[in-house]
C-alpha positions in Angstrom: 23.9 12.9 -4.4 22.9 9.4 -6.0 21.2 9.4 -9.3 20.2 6.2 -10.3 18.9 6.1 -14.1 17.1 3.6 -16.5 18.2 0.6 -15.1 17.3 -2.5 -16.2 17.8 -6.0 -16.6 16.2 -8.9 -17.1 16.8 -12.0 -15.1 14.2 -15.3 -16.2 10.9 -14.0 -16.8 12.1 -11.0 -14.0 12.4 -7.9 -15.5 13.8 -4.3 -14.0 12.4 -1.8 -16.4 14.2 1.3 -16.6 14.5 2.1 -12.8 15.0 5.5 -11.8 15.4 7.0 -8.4 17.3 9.9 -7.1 18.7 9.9 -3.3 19.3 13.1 -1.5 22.8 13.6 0.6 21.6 12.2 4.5 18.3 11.0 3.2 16.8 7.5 4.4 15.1 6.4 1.3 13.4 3.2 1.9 12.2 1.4 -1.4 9.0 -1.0 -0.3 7.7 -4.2 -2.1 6.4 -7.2 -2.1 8.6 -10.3 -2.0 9.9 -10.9 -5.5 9.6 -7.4 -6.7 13.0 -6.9 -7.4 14.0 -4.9 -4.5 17.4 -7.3 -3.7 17.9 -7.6 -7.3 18.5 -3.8 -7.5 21.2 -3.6 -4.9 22.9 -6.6 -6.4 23.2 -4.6 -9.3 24.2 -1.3 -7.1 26.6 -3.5 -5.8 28.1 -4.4 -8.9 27.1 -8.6 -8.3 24.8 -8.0 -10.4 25.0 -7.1 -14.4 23.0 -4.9 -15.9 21.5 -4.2 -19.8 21.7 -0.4 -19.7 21.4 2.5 -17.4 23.9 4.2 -15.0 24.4 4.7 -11.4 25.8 7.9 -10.6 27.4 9.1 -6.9 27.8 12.7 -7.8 29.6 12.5 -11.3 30.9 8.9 -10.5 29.4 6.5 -12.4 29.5 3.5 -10.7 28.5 0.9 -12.6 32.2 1.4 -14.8 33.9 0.8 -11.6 34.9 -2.4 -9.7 32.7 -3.3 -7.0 35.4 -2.8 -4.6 36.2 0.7 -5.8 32.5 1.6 -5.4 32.6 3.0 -1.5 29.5 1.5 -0.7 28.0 -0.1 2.8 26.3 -3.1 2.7 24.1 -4.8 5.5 22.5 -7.9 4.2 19.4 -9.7 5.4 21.1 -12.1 7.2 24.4 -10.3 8.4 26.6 -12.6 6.5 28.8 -12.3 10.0 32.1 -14.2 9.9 31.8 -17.0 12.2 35.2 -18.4 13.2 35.9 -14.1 14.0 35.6 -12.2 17.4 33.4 -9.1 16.7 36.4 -6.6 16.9 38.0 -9.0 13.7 34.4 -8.8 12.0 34.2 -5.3 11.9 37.7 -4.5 11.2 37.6 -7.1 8.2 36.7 -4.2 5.5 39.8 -1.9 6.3 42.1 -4.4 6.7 41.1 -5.4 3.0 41.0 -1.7 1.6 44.2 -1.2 3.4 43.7 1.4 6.3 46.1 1.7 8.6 46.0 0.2 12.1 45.8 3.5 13.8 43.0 5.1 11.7 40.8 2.0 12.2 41.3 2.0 15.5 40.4 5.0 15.9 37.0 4.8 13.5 36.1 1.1 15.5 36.3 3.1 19.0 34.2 6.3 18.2 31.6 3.4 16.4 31.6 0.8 19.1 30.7 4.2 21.5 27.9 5.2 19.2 26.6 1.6 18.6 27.4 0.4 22.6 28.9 -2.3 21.3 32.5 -1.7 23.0 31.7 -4.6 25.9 31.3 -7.0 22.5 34.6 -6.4 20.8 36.5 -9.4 22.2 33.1 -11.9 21.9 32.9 -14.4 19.3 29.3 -13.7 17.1 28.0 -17.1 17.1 26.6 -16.4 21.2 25.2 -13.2 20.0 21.2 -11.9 19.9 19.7 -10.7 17.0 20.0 -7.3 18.0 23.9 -7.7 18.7 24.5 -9.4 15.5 22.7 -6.4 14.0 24.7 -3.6 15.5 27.9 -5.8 14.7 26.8 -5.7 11.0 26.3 -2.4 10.8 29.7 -1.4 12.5 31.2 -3.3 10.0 29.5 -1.6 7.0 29.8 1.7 8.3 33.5 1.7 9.3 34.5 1.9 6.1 32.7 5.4 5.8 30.6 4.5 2.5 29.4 7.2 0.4 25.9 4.9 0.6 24.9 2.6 2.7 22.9 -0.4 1.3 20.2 -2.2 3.7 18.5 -5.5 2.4 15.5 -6.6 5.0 17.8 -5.3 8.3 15.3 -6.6 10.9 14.2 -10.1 9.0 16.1 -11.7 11.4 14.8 -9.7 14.9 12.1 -10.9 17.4 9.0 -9.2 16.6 9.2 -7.4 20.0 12.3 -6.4 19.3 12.0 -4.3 16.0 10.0 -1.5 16.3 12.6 -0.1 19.0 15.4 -0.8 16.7 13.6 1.2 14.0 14.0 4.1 15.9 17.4 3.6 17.5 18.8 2.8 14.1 17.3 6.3 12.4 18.5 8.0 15.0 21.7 6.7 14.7 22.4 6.7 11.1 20.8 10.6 11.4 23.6 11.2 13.5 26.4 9.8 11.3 24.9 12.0 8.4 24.7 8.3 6.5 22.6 8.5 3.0 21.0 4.9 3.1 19.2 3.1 0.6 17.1 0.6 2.9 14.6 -2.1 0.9 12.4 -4.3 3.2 8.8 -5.5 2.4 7.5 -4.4 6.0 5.1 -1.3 6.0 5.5 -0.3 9.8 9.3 -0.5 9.2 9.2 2.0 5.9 6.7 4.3 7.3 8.7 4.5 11.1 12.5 4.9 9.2 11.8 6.3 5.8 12.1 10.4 5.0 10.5 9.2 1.6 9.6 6.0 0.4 9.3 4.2 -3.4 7.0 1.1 -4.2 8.7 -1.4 -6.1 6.4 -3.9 -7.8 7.1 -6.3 -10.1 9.6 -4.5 -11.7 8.5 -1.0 -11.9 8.9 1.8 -9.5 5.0 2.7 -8.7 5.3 5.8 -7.0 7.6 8.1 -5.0 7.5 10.2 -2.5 7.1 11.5 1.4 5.9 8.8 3.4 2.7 9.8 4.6 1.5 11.0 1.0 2.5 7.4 -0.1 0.6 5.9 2.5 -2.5 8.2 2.2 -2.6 8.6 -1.2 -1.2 5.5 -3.4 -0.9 6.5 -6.8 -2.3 3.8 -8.5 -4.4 0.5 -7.9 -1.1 -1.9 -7.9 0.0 0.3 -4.7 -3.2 0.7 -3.2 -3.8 -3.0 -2.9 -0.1 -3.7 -2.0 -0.4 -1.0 1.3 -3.0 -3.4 2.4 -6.3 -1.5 0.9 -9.1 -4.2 0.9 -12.0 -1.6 -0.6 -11.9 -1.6 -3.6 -14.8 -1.5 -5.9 -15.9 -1.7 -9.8 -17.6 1.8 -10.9 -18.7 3.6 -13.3 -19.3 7.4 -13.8 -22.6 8.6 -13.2 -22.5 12.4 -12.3 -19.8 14.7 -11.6 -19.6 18.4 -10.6 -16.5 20.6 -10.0 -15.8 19.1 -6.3 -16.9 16.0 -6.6 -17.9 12.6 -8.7 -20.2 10.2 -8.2 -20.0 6.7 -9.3 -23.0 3.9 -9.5 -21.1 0.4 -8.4 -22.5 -2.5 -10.9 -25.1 -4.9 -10.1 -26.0 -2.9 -6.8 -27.8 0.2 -5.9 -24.9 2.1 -4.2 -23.5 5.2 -5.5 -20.0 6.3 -4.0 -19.5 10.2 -4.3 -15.5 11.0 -4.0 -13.6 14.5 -4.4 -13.0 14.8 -8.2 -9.2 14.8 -8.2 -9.0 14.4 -12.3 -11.0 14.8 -15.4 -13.5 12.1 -15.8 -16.0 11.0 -18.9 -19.4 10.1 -18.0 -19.7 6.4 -17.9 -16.0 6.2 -17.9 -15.4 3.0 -15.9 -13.2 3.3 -12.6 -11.6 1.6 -9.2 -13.0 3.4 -6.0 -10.4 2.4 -3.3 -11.2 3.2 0.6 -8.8 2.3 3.3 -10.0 0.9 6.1 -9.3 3.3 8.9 -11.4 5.8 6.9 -14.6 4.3 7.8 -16.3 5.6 10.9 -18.7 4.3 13.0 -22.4 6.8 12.9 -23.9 7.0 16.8 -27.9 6.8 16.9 -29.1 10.2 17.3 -26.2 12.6 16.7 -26.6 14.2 12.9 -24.1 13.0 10.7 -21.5 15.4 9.4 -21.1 16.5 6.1 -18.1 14.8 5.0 -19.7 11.7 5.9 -23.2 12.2 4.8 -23.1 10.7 0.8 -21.5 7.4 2.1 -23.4 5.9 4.5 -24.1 1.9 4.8 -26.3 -0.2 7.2 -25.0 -3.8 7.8 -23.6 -6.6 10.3 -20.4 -7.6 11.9 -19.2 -10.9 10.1 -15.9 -10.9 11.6 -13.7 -9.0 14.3 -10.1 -9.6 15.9 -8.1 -7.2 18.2 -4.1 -6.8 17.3 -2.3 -4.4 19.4 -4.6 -0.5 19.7 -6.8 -1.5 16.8 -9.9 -3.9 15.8 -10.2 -4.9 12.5 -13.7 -5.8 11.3 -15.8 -6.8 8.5 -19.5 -5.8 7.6 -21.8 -7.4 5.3 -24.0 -4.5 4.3 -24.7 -3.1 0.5 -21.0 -3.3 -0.2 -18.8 -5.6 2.0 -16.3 -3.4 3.6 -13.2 -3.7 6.1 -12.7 -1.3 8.8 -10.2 -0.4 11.3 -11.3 1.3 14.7 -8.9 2.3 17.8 -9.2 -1.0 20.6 -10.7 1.7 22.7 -13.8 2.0 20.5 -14.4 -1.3 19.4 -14.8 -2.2 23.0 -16.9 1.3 23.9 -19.6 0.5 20.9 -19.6 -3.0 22.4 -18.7 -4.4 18.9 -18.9 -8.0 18.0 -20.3 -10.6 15.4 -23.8 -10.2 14.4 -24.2 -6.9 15.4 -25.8 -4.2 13.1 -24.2 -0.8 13.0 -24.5 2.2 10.3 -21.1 3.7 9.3 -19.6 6.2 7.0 -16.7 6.7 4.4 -14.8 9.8 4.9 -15.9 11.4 1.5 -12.1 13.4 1.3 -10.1 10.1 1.5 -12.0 8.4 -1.4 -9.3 7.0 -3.6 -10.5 6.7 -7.3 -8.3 4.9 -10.2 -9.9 4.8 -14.4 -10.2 0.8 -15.3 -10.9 -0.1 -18.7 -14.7 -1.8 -18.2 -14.8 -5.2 -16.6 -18.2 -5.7 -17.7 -21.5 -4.5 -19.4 -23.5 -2.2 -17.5 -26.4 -1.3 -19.8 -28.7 -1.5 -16.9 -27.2 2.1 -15.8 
């Protein structure tokens, strides 16, 4: 439905380098990024407040980027609403049509059946400035989606919410927009957000679009360092290749004696330098005196709780040991091992979730 080819600008030192993305009909996409990546700069541009150097932005054989941005059709929710405040609700919402000329009947009759579905009809006569965060929200959205846009456009929706207060709206506002049959372009830089409200999801850093594709493969298997670092992977390790067989590889870290074996995912060169990536949830905890399984058994490591802090179900902890690693156990187990600083503890990497990356060398390791 929206094809989105080589676009690129350059704004500063900024640049957008030949973007491309294409958005199925009644698809949440959600493109994730750091702050600064480009991710507003690219609905500007969709937007048409934006220029561009080259590329095109086609809604089926519509380009848009040769058409006004008031011709365009699209739905825009910005980060902070951009609500008028001297309007009732009813007047905010009803803005857009009044400006693109619908009749008073047909808007009427678009503002009931969305004031229903957003439970906003006991708002209509309210001035915005005594509203939550959540009602602003929903008032924002009516007002983007009355129009009936052929995309709508969402720029950080829940930057302004309570904490508390978003991970409900993530689901209410899927399930809503799943309803309406909306195609939605959604950017925000929070990971829980993307991974509870995207059908796929694109990394957008620095300027280029990293990787693409269905959320949990994004989130298990980043396609490159850039991403694995940016979805929050602390392991990540200097190696170079030692040995290899048709399953797996192993890899000799420098200046230690550890040797990582991962699944051999691609061809590799022996002494080819390399990034070995492990998330932190893929570490397990070994129990005295139950044999260790299979999977686990090349990746074992002996050391001592530095650090530990409880958020929500899970514990995060670090362990000084042969490599200085981060893991992430369920709440329920930190507190059944009886984990806590300056305790020892052997745990395993969970050889099939090895993430492996070729580097060009970082350093001499003649000593190999």
């Amino acid at each position: 439905m929206v094809t989105i080819e080589a676009l690129s600008l350059q704004l500063g030192a900024f640049f957008l380098k030949e973007f491309n993305l294409s958005l199925r009909e009644q698809e949440h996409f959600v493109l994730l990024g750091p702050t600064g990546s480009g991710k507003t700069t690219l609905l500007r541009c969709l937007l048409g407040f934006q220029r561009v150097s080259c590329g095109r932005f086609l809604l089926r054989d519509r380009d848009l980027l040769r058409e006004e941005p008031h011709l365009r059709n699209l739905g825009f929710l910005p980060q902070e609403y951009a609500l008028f405040p001297h309007l009732s609700v009813r007047k905010n919402i009803t803005f857009g049509p009044a400006v693109r000329g619908l009749t008073q009947e047909e808007t009427a009759c678009r503002l009931q059946d969305l004031a229903a579905v957003l439970e906003i009809h006991h708002l209509l006569e309210r001035s915005v400035e005594g509203l939550s965060g959540g009602e602003k929200q929903r008032v924002a959205l009516a007002r983007a989606l009355i129009v009936e846009p052929d995309l709508l456009l969402l720029d950080e929706p829940f930057s302004a919410i309570d904490t508390g207060l978003r991970e409900r709206l993530w689901v209410d506002m899927k399930t809503l927009l799943r309803r309406l049959g909306t195609t939605v372009l959604h950017v925000t830089h929070n990971l829980g957000e993307a991974a509870a409200m995207g059908d796929r999801v694109g990394l957008l850093i620095e300027g280029n679009l990293e990787q693409v594709g269905p959320v949990e493969e994004v989130f298990m298997q980043p396609a490159t360092e850039k991403a694995a670092r940016y979805l929050g992977i602390k392991n990540i390790f200097e190696g170079v290749v030692v040995s290899q067989d048709e399953g797996q590889v192993s890899f000799q870290v420098p200046e230690t004696d550890v040797r990582i074996v991962a699944p051999r995912r691609r061809p590799w060169e022996n002494n080819q330098h390399a990034r070995v990536a492990v998330r932190p949830q893929d570490i397990k905890i070994l129990k005295e005196g139950i044999p260790v399984r299979e999977d686990l058994s090349e990746n074992v490591f002996e050391g001592e709780i530095t650090s530990l802090y409880t958020c929500n179900d899970f514990t995060t902890l670090t362990l000084s040991s042969a490599l200085p690693l981060e893991m992430r156990v369920p709440a329920y187990i930190a507190k059944r091992c009886q984990l806590q600083p300056g305790k020892r503890i052997r745990v395993a990497i969970w050889q099939g979730n090895i993430l492996t990356y070729p580097s060009e060398p970082e350093r001499a390791c003649s000593d190999l």
